[in-house]
TORPA-4810 file (N, C-alpha, C, O; in nm, 3 decimals):
<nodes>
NODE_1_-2.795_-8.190_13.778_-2.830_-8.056_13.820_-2.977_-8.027_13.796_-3.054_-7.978_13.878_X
NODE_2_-3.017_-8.078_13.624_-3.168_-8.030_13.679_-3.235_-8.111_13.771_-3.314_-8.057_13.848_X
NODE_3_-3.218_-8.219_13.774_-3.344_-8.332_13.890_-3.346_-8.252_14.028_-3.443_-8.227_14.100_X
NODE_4_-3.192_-8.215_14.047_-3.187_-8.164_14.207_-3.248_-8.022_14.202_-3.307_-7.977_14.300_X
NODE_5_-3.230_-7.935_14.056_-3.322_-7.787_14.075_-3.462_-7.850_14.053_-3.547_-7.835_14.141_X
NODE_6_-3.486_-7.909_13.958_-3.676_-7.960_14.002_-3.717_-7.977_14.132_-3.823_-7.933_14.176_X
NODE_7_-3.665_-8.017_14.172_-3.674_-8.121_14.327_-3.693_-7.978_14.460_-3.784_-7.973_14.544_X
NODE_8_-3.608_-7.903_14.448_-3.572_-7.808_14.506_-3.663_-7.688_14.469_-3.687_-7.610_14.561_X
NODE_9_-3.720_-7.662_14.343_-3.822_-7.546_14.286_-3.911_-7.530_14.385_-3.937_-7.621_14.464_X
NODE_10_-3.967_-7.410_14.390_-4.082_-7.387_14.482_-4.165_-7.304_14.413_-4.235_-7.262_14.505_X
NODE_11_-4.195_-7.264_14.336_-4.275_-7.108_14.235_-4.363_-7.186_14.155_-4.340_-7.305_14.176_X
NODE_12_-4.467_-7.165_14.059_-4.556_-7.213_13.991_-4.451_-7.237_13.859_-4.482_-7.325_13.779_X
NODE_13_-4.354_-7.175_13.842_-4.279_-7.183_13.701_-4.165_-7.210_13.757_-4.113_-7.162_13.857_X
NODE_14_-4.098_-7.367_13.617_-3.926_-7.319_13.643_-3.891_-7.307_13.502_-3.962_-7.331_13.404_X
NODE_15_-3.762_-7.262_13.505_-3.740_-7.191_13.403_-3.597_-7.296_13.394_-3.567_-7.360_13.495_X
NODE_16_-3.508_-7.310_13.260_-3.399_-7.339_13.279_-3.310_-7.265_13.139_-3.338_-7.242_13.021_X
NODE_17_-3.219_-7.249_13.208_-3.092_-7.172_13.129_-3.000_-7.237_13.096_-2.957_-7.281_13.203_X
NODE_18_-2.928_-7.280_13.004_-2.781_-7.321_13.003_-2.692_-7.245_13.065_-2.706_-7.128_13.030_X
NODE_19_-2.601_-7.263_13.146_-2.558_-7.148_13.192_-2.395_-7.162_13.150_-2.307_-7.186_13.233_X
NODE_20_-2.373_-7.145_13.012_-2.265_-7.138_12.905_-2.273_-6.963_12.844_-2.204_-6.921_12.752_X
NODE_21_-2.383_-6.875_12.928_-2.389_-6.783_12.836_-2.434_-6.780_12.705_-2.444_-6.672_12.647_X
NODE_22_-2.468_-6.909_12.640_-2.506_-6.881_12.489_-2.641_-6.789_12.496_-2.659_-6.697_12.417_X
NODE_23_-2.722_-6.819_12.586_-2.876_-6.792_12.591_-2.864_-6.596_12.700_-2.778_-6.555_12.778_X
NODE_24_-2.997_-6.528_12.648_-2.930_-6.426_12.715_-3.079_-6.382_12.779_-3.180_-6.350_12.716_X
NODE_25_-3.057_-6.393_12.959_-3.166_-6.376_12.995_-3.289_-6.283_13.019_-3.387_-6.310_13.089_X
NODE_26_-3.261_-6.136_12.928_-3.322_-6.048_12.809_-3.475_-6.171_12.794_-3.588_-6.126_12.812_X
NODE_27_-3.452_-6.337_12.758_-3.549_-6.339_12.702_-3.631_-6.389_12.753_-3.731_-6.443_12.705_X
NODE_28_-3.591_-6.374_12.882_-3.701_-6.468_12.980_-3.867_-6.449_12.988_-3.941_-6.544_13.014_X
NODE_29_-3.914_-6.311_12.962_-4.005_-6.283_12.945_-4.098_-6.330_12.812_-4.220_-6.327_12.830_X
NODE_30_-4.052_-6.369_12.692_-4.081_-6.427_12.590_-4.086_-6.592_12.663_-4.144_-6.680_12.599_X
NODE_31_-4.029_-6.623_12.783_-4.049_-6.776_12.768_-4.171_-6.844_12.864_-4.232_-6.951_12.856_X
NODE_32_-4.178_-6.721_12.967_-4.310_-6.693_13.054_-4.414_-6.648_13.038_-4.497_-6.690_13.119_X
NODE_33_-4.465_-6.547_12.937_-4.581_-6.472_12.919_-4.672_-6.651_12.807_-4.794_-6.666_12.798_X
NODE_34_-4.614_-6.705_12.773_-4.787_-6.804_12.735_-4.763_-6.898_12.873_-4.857_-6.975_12.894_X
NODE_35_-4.683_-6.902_12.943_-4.730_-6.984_13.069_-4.785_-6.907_13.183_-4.848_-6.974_13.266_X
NODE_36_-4.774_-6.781_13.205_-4.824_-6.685_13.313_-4.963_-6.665_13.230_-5.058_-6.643_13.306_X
NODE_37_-4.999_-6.667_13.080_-5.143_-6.642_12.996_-5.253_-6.780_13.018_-5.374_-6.803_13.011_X
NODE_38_-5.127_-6.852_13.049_-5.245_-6.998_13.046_-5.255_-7.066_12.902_-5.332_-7.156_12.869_X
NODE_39_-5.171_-7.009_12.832_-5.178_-7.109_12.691_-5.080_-7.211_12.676_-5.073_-7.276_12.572_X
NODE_40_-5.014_-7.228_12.759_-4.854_-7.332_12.771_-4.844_-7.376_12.866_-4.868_-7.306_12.964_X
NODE_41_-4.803_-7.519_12.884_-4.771_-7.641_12.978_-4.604_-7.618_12.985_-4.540_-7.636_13.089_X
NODE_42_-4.542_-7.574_12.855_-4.372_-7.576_12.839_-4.382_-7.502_12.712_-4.435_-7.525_12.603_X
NODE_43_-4.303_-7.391_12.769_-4.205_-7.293_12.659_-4.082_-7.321_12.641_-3.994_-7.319_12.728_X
NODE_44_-4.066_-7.357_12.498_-3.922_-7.369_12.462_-3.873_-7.280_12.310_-3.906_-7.269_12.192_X
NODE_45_-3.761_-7.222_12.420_-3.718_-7.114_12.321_-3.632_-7.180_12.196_-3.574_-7.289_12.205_X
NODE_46_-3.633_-7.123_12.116_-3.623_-7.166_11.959_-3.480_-7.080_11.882_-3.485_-6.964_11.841_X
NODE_47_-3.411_-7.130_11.878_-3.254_-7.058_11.785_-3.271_-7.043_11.685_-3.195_-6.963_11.632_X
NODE_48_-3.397_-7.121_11.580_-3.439_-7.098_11.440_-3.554_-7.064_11.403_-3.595_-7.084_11.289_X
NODE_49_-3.614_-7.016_11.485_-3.725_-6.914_11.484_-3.713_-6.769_11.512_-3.626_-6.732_11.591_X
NODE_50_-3.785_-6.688_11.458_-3.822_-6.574_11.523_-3.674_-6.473_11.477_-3.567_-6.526_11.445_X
NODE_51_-3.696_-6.324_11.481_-3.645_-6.222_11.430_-3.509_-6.209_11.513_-3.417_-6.156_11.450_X
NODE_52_-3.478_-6.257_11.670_-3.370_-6.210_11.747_-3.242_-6.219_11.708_-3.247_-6.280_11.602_X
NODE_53_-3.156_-6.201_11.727_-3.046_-6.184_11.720_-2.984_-6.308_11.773_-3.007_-6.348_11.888_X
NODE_54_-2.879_-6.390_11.660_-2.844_-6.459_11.648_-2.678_-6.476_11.620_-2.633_-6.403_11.532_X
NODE_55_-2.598_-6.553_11.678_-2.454_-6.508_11.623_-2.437_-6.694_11.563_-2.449_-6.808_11.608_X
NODE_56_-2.392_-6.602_11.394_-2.365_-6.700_11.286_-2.271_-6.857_11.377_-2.209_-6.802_11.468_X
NODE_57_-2.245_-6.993_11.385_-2.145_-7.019_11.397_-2.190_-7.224_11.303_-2.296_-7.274_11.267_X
NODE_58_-2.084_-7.261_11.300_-2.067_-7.414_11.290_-2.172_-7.463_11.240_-2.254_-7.511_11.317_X
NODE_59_-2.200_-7.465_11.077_-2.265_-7.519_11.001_-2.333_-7.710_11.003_-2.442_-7.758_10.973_X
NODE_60_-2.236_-7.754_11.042_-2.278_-7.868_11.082_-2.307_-7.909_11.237_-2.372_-8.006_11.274_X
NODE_61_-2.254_-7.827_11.307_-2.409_-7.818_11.476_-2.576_-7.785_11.387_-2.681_-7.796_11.449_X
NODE_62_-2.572_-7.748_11.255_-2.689_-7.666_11.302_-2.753_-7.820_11.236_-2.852_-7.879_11.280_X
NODE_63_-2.672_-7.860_11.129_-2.746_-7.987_11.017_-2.746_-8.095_11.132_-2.842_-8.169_11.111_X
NODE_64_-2.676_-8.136_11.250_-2.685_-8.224_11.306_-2.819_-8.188_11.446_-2.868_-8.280_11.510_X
NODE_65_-2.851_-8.065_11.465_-3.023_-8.071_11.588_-3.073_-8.051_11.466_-3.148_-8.147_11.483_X
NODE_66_-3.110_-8.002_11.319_-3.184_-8.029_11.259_-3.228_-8.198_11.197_-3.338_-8.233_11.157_X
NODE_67_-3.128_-8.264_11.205_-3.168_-8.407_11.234_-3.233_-8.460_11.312_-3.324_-8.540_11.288_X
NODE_68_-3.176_-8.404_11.475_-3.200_-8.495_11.602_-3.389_-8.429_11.598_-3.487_-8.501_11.619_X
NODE_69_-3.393_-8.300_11.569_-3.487_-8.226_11.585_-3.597_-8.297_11.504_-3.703_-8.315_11.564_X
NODE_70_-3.587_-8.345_11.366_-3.660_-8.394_11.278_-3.666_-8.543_11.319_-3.769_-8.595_11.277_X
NODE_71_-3.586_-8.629_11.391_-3.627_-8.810_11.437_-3.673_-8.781_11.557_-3.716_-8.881_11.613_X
NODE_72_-3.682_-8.659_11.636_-3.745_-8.676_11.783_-3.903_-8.592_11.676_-4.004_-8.639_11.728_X
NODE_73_-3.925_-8.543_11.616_-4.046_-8.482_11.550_-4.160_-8.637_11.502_-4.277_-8.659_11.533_X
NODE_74_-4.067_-8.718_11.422_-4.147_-8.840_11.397_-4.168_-8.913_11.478_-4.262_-8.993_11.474_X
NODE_75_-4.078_-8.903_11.580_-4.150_-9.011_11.693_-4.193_-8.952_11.789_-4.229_-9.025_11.881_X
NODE_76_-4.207_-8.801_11.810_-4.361_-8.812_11.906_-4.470_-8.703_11.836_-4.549_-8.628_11.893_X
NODE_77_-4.446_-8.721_11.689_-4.530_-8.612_11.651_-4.619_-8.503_11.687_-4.735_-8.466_11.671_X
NODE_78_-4.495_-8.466_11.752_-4.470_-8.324_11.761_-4.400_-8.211_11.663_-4.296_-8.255_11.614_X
NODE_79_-4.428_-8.092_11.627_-4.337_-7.995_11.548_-4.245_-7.907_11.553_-4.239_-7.803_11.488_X
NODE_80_-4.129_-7.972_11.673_-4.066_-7.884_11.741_-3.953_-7.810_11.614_-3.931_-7.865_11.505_X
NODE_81_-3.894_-7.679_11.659_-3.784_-7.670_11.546_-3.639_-7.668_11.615_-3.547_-7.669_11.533_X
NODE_82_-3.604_-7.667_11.748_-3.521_-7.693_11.819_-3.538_-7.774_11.929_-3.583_-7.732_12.036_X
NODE_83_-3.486_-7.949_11.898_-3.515_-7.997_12.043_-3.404_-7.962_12.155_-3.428_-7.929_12.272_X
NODE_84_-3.272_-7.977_12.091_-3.202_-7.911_12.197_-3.169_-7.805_12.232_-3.051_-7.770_12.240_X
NODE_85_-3.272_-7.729_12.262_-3.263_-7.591_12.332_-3.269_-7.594_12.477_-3.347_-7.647_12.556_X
NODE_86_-3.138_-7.507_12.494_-3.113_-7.521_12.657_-3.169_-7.368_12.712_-3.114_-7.267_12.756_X
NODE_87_-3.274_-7.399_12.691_-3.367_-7.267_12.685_-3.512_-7.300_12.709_-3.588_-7.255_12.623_X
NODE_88_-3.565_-7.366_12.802_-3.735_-7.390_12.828_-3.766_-7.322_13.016_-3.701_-7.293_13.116_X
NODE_89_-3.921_-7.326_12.965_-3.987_-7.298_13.094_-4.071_-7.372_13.114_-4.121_-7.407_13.007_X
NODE_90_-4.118_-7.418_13.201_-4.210_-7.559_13.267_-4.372_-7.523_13.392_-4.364_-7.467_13.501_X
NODE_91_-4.470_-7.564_13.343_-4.521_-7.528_13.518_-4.464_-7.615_13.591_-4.457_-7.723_13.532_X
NODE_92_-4.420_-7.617_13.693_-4.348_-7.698_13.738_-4.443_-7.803_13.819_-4.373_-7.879_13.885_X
NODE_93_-4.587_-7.830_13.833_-4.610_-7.972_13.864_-4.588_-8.077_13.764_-4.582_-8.200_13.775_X
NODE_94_-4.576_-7.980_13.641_-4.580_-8.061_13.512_-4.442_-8.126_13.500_-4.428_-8.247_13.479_X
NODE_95_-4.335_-8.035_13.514_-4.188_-8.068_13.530_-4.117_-8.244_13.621_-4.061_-8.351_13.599_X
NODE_96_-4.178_-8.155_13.728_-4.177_-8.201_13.913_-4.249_-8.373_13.881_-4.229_-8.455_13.971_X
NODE_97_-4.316_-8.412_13.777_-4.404_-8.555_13.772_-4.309_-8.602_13.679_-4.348_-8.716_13.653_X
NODE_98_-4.240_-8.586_13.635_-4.155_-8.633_13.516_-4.011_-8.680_13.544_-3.919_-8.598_13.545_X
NODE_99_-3.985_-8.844_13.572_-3.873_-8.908_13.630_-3.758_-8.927_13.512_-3.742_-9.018_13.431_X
NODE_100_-3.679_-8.797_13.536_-3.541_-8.748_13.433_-3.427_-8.874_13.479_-3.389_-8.876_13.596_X
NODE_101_-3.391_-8.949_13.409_-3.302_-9.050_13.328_-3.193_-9.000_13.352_-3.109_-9.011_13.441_X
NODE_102_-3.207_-8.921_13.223_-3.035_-8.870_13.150_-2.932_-8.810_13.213_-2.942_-8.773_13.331_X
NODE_103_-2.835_-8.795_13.149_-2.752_-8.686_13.230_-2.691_-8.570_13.053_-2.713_-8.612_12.939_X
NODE_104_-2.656_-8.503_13.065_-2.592_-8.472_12.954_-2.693_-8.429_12.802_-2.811_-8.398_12.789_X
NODE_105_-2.597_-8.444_12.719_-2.707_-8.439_12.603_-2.815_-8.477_12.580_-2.898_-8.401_12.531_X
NODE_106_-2.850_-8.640_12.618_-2.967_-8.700_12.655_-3.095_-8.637_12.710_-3.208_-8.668_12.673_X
NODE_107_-3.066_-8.544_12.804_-3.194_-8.466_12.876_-3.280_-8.443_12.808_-3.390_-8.487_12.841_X
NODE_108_-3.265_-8.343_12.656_-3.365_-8.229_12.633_-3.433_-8.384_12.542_-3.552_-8.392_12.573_X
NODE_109_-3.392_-8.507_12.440_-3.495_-8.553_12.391_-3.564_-8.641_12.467_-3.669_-8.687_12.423_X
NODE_110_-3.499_-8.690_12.640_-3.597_-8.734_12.669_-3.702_-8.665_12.762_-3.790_-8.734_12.813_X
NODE_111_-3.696_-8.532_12.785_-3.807_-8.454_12.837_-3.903_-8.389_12.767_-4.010_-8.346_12.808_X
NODE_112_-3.837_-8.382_12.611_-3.918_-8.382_12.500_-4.000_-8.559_12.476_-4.120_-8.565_12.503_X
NODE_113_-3.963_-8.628_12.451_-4.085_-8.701_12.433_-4.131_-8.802_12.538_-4.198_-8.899_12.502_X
NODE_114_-4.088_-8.778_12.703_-4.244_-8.737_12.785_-4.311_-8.635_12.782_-4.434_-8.642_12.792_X
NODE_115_-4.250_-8.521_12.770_-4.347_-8.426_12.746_-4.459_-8.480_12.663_-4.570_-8.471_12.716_X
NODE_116_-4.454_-8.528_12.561_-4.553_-8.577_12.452_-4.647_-8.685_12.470_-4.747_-8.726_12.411_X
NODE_117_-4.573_-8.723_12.585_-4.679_-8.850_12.613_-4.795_-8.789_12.726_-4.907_-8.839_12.739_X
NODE_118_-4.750_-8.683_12.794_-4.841_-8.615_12.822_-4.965_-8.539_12.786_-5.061_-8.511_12.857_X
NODE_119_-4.941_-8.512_12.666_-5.031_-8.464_12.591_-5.078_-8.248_12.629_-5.159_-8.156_12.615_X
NODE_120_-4.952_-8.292_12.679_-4.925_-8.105_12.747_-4.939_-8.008_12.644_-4.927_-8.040_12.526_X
NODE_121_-4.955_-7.928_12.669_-4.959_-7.791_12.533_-4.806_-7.756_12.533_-4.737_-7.750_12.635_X
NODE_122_-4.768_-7.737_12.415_-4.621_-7.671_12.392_-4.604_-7.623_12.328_-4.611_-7.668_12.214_X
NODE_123_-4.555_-7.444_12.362_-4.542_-7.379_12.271_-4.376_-7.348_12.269_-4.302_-7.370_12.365_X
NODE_124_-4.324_-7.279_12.110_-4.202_-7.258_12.092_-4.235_-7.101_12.078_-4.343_-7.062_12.035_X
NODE_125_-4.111_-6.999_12.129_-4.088_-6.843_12.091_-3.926_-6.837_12.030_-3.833_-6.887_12.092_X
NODE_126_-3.913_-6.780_11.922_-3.790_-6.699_11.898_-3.705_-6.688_12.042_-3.757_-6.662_12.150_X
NODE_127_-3.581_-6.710_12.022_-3.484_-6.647_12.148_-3.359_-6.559_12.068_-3.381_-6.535_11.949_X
NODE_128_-3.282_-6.530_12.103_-3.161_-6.453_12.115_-3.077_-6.582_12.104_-3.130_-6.684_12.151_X
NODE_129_-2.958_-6.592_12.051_-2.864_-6.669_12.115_-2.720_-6.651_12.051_-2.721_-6.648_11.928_X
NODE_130_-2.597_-6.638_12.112_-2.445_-6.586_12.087_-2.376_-6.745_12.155_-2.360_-6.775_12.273_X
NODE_131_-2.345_-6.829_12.027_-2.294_-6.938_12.051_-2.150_-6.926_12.062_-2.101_-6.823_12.016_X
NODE_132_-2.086_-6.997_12.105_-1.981_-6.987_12.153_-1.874_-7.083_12.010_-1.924_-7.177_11.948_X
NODE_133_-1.744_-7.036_11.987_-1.597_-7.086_11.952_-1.580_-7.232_12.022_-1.636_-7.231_12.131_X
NODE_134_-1.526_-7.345_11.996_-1.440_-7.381_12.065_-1.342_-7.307_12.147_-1.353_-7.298_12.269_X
NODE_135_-1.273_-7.268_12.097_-1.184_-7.169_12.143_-1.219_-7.098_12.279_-1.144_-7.101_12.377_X
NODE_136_-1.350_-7.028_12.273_-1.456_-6.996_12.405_-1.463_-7.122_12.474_-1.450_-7.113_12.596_X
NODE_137_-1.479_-7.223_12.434_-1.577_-7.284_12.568_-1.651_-7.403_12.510_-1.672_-7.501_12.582_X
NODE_138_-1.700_-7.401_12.358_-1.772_-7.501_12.343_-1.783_-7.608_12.337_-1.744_-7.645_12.226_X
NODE_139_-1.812_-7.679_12.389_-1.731_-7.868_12.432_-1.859_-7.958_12.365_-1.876_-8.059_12.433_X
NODE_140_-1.938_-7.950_12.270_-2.000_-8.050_12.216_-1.965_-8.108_12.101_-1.957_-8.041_11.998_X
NODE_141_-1.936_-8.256_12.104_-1.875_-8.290_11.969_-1.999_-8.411_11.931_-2.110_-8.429_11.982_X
NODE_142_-1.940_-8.469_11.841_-2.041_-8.593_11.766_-2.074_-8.658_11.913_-2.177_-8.631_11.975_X
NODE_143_-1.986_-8.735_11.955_-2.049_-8.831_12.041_-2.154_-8.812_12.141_-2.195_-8.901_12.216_X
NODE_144_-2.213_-8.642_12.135_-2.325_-8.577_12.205_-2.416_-8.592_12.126_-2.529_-8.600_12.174_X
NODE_145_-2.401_-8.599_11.995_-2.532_-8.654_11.897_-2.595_-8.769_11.899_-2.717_-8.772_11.888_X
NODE_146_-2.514_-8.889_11.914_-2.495_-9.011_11.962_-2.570_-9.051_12.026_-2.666_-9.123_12.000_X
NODE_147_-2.525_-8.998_12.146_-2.615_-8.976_12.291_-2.760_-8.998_12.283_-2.843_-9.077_12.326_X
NODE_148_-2.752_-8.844_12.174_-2.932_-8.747_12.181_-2.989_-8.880_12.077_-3.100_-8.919_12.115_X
NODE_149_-2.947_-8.940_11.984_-2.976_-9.055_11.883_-3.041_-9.148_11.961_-3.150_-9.199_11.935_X
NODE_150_-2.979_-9.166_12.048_-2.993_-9.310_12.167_-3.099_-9.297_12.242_-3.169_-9.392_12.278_X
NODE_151_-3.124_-9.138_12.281_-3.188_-9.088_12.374_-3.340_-9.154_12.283_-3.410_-9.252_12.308_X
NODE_152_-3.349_-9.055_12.181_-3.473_-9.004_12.111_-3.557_-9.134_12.079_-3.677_-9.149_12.060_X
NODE_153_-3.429_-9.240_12.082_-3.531_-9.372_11.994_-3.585_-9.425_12.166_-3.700_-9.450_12.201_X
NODE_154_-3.469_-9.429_12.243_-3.516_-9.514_12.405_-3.655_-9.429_12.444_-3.764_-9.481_12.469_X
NODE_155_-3.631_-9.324_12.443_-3.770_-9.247_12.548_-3.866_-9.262_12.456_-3.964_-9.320_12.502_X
NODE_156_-3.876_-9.223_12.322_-3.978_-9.270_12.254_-4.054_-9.429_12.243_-4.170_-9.469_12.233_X
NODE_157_-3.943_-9.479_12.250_-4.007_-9.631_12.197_-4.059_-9.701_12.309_-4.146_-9.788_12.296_X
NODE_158_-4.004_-9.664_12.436_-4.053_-9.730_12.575_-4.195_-9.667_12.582_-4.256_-9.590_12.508_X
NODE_159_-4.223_-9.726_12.694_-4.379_-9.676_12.703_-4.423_-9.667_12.823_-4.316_-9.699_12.876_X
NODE_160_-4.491_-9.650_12.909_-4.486_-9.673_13.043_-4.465_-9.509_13.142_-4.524_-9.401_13.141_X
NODE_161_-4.378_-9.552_13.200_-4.364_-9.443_13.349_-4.316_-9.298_13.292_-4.203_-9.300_13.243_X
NODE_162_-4.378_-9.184_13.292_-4.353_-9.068_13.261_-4.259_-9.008_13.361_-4.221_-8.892_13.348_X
</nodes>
């Protein structure tokens, strides 16, 4: 879905949402104003930053992206505090040059570290976010960590075609 919305974008910005409802699009304006200012290549909104409103859930989702978050940090030293946030904005030539792999969990660390090999500006903002129950809807288990594990060391360690 995203390759075919990149592909398909037409506007100076794309934006992407999870569209699970966790993210609430209230914050879209926090994810555009440093890319409409000219200080950002990619805004990515942040679940452990910033004052918004947050709904408590699943103690070990949070210890397991604070992992993935901290081995995708050493290998493209970068200081992100959420890599999997399904919550960024892109200029989109910047997006649009970048040949997406993954499918699934995989996405956000390997668009995080091309992003890095780019040498793009990236900024993070506070977001909002109301995570979901199993019970609701939420379908990520370990073997999505796995994934993002697999992801973070392949896109990092290769070198080559952005």
């Amino acid at each position: 879905a995203l390759r075919s919305g990149f592909a398909a974008a037409t506007g100076d910005f794309i934006l992407v949402q999870d569209a699970d409802l966790e993210y609430s699009p209230e914050d879209y304006p926090l994810l555009l104003e440093p890319l409409m200012s000219g200080k950002a290549d990619v805004v990515l909104g942040s679940r452990f930053m910033g004052a918004r409103p947050h709904r408590v859930l699943f103690f070990w989702h949070m210890v397991g992206n604070k992992f993935l978050t901290l081995l995708s940090n050493m290998l493209t030293n970068i200081n992100l505090t959420d890599v999997e946030t399904g919550y960024k904005a892109f200029k989109a030539p910047l997006i649009k040059s970048i040949r997406i792999e993954e499918d699934g969990f995989g996405v956000e660390p390997e668009i995080i570290a091309k992003l890095a090999r780019t040498g793009c500006r990236i900024y993070e903002v506070g977001i909002s976010y109301s995570g979901r129950t199993y019970a609701e809807g939420k379908k990520i288990n370990w073997k999505d960590g796995i994934r993002a594990i697999y992801a973070i060391f392949k896109y990092n360690l290769e070198r080559g075609q952005v």
